[in-house]
C-alpha positions in Angstrom: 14.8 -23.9 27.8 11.3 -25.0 28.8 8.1 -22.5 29.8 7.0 -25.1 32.1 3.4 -24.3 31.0 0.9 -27.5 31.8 -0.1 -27.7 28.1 0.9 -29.5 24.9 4.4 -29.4 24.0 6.0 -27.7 20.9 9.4 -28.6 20.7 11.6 -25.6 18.7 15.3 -25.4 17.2 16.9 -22.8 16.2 18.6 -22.4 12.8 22.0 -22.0 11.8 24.5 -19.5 13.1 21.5 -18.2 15.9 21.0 -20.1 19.2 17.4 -21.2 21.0 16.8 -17.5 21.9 15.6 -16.5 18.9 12.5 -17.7 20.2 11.8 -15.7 22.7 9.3 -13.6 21.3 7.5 -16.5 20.9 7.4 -17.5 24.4 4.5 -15.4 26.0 2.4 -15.4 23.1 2.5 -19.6 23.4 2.6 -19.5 27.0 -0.9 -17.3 26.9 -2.4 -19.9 24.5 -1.8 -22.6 26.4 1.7 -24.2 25.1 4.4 -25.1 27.0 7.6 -23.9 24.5 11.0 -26.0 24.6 13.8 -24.3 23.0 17.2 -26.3 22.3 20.5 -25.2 20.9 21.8 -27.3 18.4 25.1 -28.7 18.5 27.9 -25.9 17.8 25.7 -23.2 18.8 24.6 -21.1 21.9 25.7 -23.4 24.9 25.4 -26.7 22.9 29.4 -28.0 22.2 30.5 -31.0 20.1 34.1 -32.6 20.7 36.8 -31.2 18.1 36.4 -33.1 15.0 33.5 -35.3 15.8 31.7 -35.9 12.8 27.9 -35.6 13.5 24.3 -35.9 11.1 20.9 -34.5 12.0 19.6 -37.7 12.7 22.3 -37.2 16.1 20.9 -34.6 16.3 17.2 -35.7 16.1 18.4 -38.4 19.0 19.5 -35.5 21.2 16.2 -34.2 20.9 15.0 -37.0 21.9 17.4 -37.0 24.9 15.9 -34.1 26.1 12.5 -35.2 25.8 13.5 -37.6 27.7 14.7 -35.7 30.8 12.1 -33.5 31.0 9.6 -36.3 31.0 7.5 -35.3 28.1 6.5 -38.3 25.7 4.9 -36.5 22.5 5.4 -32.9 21.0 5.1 -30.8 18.4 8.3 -30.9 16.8 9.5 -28.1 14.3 12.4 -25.8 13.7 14.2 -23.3 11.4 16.6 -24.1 8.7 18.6 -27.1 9.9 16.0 -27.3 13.1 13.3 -27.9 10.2 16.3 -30.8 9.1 16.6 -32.5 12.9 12.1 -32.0 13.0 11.8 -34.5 10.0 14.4 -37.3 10.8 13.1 -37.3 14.7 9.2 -37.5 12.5 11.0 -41.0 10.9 13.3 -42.2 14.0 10.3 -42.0 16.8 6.9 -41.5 14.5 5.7 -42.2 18.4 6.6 -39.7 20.0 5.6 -36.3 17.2 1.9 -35.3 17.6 3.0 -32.3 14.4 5.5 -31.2 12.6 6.4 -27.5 12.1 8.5 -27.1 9.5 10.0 -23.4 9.2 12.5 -22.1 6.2 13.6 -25.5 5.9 13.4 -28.3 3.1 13.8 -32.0 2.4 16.1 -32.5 0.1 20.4 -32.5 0.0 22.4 -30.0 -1.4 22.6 -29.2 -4.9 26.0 -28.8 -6.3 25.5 -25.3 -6.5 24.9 -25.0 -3.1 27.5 -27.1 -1.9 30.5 -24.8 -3.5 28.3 -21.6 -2.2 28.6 -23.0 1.1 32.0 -24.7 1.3 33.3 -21.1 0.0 31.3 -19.0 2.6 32.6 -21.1 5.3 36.3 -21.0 4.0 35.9 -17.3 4.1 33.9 -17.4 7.5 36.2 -19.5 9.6 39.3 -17.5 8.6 41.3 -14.1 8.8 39.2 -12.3 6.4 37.3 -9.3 7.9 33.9 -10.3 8.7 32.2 -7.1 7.7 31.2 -8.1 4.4 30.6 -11.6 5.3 28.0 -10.1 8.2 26.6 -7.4 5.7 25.7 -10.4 3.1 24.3 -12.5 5.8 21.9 -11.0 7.9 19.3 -9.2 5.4 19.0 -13.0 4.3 19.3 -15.2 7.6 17.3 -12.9 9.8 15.3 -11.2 7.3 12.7 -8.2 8.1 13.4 -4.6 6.6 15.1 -3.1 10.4 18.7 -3.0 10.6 17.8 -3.0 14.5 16.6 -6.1 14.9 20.1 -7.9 13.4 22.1 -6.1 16.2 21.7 -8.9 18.6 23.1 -11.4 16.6 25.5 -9.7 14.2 27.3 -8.5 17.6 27.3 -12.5 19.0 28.7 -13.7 15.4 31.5 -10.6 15.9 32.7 -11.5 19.4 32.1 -15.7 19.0 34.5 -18.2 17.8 34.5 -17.9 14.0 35.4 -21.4 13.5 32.9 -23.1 16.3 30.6 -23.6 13.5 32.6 -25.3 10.9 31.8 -29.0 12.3 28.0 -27.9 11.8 28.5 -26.8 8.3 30.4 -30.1 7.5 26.6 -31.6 8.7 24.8 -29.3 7.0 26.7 -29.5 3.3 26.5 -33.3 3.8 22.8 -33.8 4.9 21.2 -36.8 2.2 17.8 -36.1 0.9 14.5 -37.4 2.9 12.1 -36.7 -0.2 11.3 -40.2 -1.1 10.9 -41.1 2.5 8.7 -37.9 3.0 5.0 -40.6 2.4 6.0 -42.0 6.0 5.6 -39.1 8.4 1.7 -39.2 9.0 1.6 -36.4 11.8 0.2 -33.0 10.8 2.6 -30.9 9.3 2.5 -26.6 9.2 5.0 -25.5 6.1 6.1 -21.9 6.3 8.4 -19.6 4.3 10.2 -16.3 4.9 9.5 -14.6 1.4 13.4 -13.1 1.9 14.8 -16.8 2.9 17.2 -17.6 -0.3 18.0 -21.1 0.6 14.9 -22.7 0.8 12.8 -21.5 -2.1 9.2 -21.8 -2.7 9.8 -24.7 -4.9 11.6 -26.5 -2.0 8.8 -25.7 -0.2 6.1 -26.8 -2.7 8.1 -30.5 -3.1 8.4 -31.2 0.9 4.2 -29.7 1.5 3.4 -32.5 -1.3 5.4 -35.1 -0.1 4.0 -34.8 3.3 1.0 -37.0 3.5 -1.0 -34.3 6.4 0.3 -30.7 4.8 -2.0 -28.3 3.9 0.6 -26.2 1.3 3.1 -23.6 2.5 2.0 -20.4 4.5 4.6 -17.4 3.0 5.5 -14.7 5.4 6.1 -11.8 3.3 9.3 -9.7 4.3 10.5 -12.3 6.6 13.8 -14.6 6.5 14.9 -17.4 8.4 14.5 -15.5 11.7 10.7 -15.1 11.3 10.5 -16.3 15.1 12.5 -13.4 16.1 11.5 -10.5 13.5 7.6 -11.6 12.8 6.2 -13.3 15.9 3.3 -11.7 15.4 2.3 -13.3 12.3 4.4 -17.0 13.3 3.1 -17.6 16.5 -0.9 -17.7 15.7 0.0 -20.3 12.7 2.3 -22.2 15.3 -0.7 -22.0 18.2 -3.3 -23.5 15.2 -0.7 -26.2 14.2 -0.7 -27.2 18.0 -4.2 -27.2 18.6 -4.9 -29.4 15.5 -2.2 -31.7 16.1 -3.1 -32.2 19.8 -7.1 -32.7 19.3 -5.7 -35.5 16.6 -5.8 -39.2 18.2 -2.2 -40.4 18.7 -2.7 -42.9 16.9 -5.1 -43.3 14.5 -4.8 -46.3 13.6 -5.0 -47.2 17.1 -8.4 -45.7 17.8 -10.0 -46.8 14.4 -9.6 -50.0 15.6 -11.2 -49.3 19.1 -14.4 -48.7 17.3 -17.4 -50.8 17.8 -17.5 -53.5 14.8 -20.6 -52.9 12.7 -22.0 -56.0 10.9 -22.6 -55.4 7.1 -26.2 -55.5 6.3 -26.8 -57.6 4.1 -29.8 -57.1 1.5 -31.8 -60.0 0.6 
């Protein structure tokens, strides 16, 4: 979904198990600043499908981004996300360097899975895409995912994981357990970047966080929202969508390419001293 504001572009996607309106809130805050929002669902979620059984990576699903860059007509953005949107931001940042004025990079990280991750996840999705009653599976789930202390605000989405397909997802987790580690390629991505962290987020710890702000060559540390989770878009937008409108602003005041315009400069002879 697009604003259709006449403004820079911030390209946002959603993380896992929500769909692009989490991002709603956001929308007239950006729109009043100036900033024309795009919102996508990533494949398996909200109206995004994938055929049964396809195997896909985030670097597919950095291409469909680029897709629908494409058909809107827009050549450069800010690109960022949540979770596995954070994931699709940094590979599109290495696939089309061209085409990403800023990066901003929301409950996410660079690197794989640990081990320890991959059996908390490959159990979790065994229990989620079978018979077993989903209360507890919910219960466990949305404190973290969502974040923010009112039970209120994880109605909208605990009622859409209740009455969805339970086992939509599962070709999404297989992407998301298998996901390789960008941190050594991290030094190439030049654009501005904005790091942010849900203090309540319990997959991508500080200390993720910390490894992917230093490995970006044009991060300025990580920015912690206290109380928040991965749904800081949907339970904070108060406190996101300044830092997002800042990120936006610098990135689209930078030159394109700066390399580019340094060498549009007027050539200055050394003086030479006799």
């Amino acid at each position: 979904m697009t604003s259709d504001i006449p403004g820079p572009t911030l390209v946002l996607t959603h993380g896992f198990l929500m769909d692009e309106s989490m991002f709603e809130p956001m929308r007239e805050p950006l729109a009043a600043a100036g900033i024309n929002l795009v919102t996508i669902d990533a494949r398996c979620h909200g109206r995004t499908q994938s055929p049964d059984g396809e195997p896909f990576t985030y670097w597919d699903m950095a291409a469909d981004t680029l897709s629908v860059l494409d058909e809107l007509g827009i050549g450069k953005a800010v690109i960022g996300g949540i979770g596995q949107g954070g994931y699709i931001a940094l590979r599109l940042a290495l696939l089309a360097p061209e085409r990403v004025r800023g990066l901003a990079l929301i409950d996410t990280d660079a690197g794989a899975c640990t081990e320890h991750e991959f059996d908390f996840y490959h159990t979790f999705f065994e229990r989620w895409g079978s018979t077993e009653p989903m209360a507890p599976l919910v219960a466990e789930l949305a404190p973290v995912l969502i974040g923010g202390n009112d039970p209120r605000l994880w109605r909208a989405w605990t009622s859409r994981w209740y009455s969805g397909d339970r086992r939509a997802v599962l070709p999404a987790a297989r992407c998301l357990m298998e996901r390789r580690s960008l941190l050594h390629r991290l030094c190439e991505i030049g654009a501005p970047a904005l790091v942010i962290r849900g203090s309540q987020d319990g997959s991508s710890s500080a200390q993720k966080n910390a490894a992917m702000a230093a490995g970006l060559i044009n991060a300025d540390g990580v920015v912690t929202i206290p109380g928040a989770g991965q749904g800081a878009a949907w339970t904070h937008p108060e406190v996101l969508a300044p830092l997002l409108i800042r990120l936006v602003r610098r990135a689209s005041a930078r030159p394109a390419n700066p390399i580019a315009a340094a060498s549009a400069l007027p050539l200055v002879a050394p003086r030479v001293r006799a």
